[in-house]
C-alpha positions as CSV (number, residue, x, y, z in Angstrom):
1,X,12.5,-4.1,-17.9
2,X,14.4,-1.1,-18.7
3,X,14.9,1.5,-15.8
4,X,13.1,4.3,-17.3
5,X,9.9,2.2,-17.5
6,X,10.7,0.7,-13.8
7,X,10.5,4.1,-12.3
8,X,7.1,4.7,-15.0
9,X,5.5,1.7,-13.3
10,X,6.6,2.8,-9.6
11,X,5.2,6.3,-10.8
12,X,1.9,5.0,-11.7
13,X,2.0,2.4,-8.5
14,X,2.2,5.0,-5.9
15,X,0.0,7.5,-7.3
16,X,-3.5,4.8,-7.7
17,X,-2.0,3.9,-3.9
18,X,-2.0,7.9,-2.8
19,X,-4.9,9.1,-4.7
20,X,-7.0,5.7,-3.4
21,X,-7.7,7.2,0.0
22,X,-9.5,10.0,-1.4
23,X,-11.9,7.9,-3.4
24,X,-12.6,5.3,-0.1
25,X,-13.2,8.9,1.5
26,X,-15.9,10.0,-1.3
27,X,-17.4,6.1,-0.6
28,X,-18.3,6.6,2.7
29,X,-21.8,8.0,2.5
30,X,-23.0,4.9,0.4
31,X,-21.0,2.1,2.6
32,X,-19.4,1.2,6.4
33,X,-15.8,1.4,6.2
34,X,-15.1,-2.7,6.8
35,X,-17.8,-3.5,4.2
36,X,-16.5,-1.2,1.2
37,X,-12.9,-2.7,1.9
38,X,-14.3,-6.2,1.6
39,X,-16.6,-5.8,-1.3
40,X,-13.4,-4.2,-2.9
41,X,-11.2,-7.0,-2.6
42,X,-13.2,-9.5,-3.0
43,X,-15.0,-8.5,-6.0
44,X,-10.7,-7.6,-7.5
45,X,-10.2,-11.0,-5.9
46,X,-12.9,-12.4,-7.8
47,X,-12.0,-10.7,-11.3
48,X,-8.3,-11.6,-11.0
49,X,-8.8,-15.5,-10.2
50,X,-11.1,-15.6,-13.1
51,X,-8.5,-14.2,-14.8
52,X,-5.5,-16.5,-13.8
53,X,-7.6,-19.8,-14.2
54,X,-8.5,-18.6,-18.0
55,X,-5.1,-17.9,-18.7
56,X,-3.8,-21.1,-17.1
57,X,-1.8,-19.4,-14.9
58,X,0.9,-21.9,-12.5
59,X,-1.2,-21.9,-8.9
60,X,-0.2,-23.5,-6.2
61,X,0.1,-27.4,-5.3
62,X,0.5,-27.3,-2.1
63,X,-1.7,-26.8,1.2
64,X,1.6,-25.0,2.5
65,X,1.7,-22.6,-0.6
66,X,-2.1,-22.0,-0.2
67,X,-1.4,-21.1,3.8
68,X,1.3,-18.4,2.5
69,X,-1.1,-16.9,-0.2
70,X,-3.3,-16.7,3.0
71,X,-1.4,-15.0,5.5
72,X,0.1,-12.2,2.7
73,X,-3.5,-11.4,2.0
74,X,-3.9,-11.4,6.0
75,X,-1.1,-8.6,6.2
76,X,-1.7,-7.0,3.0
77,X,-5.1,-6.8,2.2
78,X,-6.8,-7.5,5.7
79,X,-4.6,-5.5,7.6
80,X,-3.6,-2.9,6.3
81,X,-6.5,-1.9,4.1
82,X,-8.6,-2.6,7.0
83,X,-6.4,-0.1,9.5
84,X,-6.6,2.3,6.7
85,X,-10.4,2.1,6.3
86,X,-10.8,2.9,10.1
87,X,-8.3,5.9,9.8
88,X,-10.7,7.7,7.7
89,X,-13.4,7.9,9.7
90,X,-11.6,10.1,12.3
91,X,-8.8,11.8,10.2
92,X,-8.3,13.1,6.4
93,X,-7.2,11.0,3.7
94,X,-4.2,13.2,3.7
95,X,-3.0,11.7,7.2
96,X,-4.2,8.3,6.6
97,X,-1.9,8.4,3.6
98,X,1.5,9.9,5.2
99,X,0.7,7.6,8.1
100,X,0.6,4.7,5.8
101,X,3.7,5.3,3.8
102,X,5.8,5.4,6.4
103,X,6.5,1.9,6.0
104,X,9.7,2.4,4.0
105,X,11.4,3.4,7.3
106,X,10.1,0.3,8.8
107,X,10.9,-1.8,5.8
108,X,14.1,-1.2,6.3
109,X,14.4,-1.9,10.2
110,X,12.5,-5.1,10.4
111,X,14.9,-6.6,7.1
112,X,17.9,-5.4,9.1
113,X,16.7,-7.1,12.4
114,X,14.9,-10.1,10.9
115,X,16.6,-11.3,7.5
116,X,20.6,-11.0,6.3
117,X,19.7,-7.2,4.6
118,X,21.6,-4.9,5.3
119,X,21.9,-1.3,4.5
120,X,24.6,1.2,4.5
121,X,25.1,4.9,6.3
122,X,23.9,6.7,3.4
123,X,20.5,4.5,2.6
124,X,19.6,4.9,6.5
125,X,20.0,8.9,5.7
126,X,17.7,8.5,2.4
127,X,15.2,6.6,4.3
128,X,15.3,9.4,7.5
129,X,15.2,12.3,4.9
130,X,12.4,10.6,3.5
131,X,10.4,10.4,6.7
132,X,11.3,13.7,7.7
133,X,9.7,14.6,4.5
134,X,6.8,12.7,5.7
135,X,6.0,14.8,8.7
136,X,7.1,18.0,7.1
137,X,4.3,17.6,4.6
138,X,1.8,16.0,7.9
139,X,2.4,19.7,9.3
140,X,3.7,18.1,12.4
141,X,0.2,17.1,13.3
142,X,0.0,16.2,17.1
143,X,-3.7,16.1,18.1
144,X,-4.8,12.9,19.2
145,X,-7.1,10.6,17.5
146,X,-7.4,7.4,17.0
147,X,-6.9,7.3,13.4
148,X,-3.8,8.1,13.9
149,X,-3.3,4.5,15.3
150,X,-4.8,2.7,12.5
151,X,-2.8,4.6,10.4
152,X,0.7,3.5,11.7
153,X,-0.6,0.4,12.0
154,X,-1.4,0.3,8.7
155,X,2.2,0.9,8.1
156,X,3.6,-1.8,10.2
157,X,1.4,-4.4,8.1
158,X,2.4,-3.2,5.6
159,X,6.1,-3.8,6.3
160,X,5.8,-7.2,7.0
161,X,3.6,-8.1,3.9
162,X,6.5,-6.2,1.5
163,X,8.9,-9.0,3.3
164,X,7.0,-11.7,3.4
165,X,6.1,-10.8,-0.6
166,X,9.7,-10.5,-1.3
167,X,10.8,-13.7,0.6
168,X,7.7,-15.8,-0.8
169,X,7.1,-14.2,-4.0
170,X,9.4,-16.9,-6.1
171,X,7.0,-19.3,-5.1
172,X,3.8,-17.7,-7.0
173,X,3.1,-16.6,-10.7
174,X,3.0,-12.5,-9.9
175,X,-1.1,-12.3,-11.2
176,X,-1.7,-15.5,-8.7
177,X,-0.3,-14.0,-5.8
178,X,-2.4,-10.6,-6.5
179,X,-5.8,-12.7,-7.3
180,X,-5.6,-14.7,-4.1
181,X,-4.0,-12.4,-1.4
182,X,-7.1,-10.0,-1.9
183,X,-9.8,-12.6,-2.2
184,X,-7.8,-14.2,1.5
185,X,-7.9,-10.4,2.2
186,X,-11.4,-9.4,1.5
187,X,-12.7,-12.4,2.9
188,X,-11.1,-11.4,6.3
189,X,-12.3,-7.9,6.2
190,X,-16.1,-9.4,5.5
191,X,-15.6,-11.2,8.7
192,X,-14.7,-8.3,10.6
193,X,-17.4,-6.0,9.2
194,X,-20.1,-8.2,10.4
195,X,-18.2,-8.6,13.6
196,X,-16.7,-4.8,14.1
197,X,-19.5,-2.6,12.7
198,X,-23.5,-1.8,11.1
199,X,-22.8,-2.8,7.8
200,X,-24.6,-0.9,4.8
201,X,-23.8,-0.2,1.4
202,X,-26.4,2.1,-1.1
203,X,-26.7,0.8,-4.7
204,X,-26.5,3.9,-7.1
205,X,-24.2,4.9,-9.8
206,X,-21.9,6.9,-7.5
207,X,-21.4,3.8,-5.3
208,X,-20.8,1.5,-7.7
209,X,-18.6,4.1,-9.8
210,X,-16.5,4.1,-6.5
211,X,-16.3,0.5,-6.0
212,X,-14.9,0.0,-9.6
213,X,-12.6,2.2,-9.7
214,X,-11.0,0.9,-6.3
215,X,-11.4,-3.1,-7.4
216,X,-10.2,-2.6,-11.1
217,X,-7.5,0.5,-10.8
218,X,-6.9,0.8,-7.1
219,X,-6.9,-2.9,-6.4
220,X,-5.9,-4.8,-9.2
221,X,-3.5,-2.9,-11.1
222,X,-1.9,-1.8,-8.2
223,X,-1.0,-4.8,-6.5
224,X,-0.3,-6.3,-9.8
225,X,2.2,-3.4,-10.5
226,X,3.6,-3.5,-6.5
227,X,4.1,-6.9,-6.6
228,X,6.1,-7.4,-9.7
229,X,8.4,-4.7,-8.5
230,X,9.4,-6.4,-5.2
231,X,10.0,-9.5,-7.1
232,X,12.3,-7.7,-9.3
233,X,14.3,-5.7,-6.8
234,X,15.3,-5.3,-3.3
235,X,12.3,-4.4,-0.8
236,X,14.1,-1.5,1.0
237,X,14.8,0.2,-2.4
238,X,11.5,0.1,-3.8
239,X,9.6,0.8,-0.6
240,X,11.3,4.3,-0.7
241,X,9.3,4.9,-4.0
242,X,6.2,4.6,-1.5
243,X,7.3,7.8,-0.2
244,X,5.6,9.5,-3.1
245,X,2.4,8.1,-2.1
246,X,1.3,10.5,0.5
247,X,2.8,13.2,-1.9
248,X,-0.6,12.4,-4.3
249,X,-2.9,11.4,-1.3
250,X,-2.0,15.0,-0.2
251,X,-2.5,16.3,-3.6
252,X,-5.6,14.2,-4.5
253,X,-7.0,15.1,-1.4
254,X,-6.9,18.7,-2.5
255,X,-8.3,17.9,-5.5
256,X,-11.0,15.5,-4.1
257,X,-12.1,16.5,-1.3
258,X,-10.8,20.3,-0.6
259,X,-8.6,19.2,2.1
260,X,-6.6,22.2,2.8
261,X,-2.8,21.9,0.8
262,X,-0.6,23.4,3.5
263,X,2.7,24.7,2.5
264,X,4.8,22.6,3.9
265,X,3.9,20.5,1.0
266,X,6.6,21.1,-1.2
267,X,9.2,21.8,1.5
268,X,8.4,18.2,2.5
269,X,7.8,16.8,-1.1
270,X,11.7,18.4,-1.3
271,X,12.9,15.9,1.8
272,X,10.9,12.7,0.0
273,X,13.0,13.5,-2.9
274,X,16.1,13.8,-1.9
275,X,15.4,10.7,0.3
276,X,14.6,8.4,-2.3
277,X,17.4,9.6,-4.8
278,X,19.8,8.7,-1.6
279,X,18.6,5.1,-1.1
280,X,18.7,4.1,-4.8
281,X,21.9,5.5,-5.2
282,X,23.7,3.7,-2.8
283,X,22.2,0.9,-4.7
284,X,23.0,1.5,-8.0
285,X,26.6,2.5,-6.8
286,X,27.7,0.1,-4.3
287,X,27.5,-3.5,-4.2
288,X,24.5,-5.8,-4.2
289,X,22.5,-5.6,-1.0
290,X,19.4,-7.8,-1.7
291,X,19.0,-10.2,0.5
């Protein structure tokens, strides 16, 4: 794939993963939060296994290989989708998402302390100007609620699942790993719902509209897209991208839901920038970091 059309695909990636939290947001008068992320990913996970058993797709032999499609779609789908679920009910969509995508930071630190990556003076000053950027565009928000816990969590889930997806990913066909980590997923959030909360979910066209768009864009294409990126680069340069995420949940949120666009907006939009444009440079320019 030529770089132009990597950075398309990373484009289109981040913006169906920013502009998702605004459309769980408009879901919640028809559904409980646990329920809509399980119906989802399950009905994605359902659609995409059809998919990959038409197609023939190489699935795994092994009970081992099964277990590791299981615990990515714990971390992946389970966790984080269900921490970012919870986060809505108490904050915007625009914190949920710059909570969420601070991962990138974390990304970074758990490769450096837990695999042979490492990263150079000038990526760790991409990845800080990108979080910088983060709270710039939060507004420095400090009150106290406890979606703001889901939502780092969120985060730190996600950082695992980007390493285990890079250091597991050889093993799957790219469409196999999506179909089955959000099935694993969704299942686990079902489980929870019945366990965590009331569940309900209204049938009408505004419901189902929602829970379309999140299976079939939101769900599907996006962790089709996400996951075929880490498998064709290193995880600490593509997780910077993600720092554009909260950049269109903030936006999207605006549009969506007339959550008020603050103007630190672009003066933190400026610091995502500049952050990601530091950590792939110091890719492009110095010597091979994956690990």
């Amino acid at each position: 794939m030529k770089n132009y059309q990597f950075i398309a695909l990373l484009v289109v990636t981040t913006f169906l993963m920013g502009s998702s939290f605004a459309v769980v947001k408009l879901g919640y008068p028809y559904s409980s939060p646990l329920l809509l992320a399980a119906l989802r990913f399950i009905l994605a996970g359902i659609i995409m296994a059809i998919i990959v058993i038409l197609l023939k797709r190489p699935h795994p032999t092994t009970w081992k290989e099964w277990g590791k499609l299981l615990i990515v779609g714990g971390f992946q789908t389970a966790g984080v989708m269900g921490c970012i679920f919870l986060s809505l009910r108490t904050i915007t969509a625009s914190e949920s998402s710059i909570l969420t995508f601070t991962n990138p930071l974390l990304v970074v630190i758990f490769a450096t302390l837990f695999t042979k990556a490492r990263y150079d003076f000038h990526q760790w000053i991409g990845v800080f100007l990108g979080l910088i950027g983060v709270i710039i565009t939060m507004g420095a928000q400090v009150e106290w609620k406890i979606g703001l816990l889901f939502g780092f969590l969120s985060a730190v889930f996600w950082a695992i699942a980007t390493l285990l997806a890079k250091e597991w990913g050889a093993l799957f066909d790219t469409w196999v790993l999506s179909a089955y980590q959000m099935l694993f997923g969704g299942l686990f959030l079902l489980l929870a719902s019945t366990l965590l909360e009331q569940p309900f979910f209204i049938v009408n066209q505004s419901s189902l509209l929602i829970l379309l768009w999140l299976s079939l864009f939101s769900s599907i294409i996006q962790f089709a897209g996400w996951y075929y990126l880490l498998q064709n680069s290193d995880p600490g340069k593509t997780s910077a991208y993600l720092f554009l995420a909260p950049f269109f949940g903030v936006l999207t949120g605006w549009l969506l839901l007339d959550e008020p666009l603050q103007p630190s907006f672009m003066g933190g939009g400026l610091f995502i920038l500049a952050g990601i444009y530091l950590v792939n440079r110091t890719f492009s320019s110095k010597k091979d970091l994956r690990s």
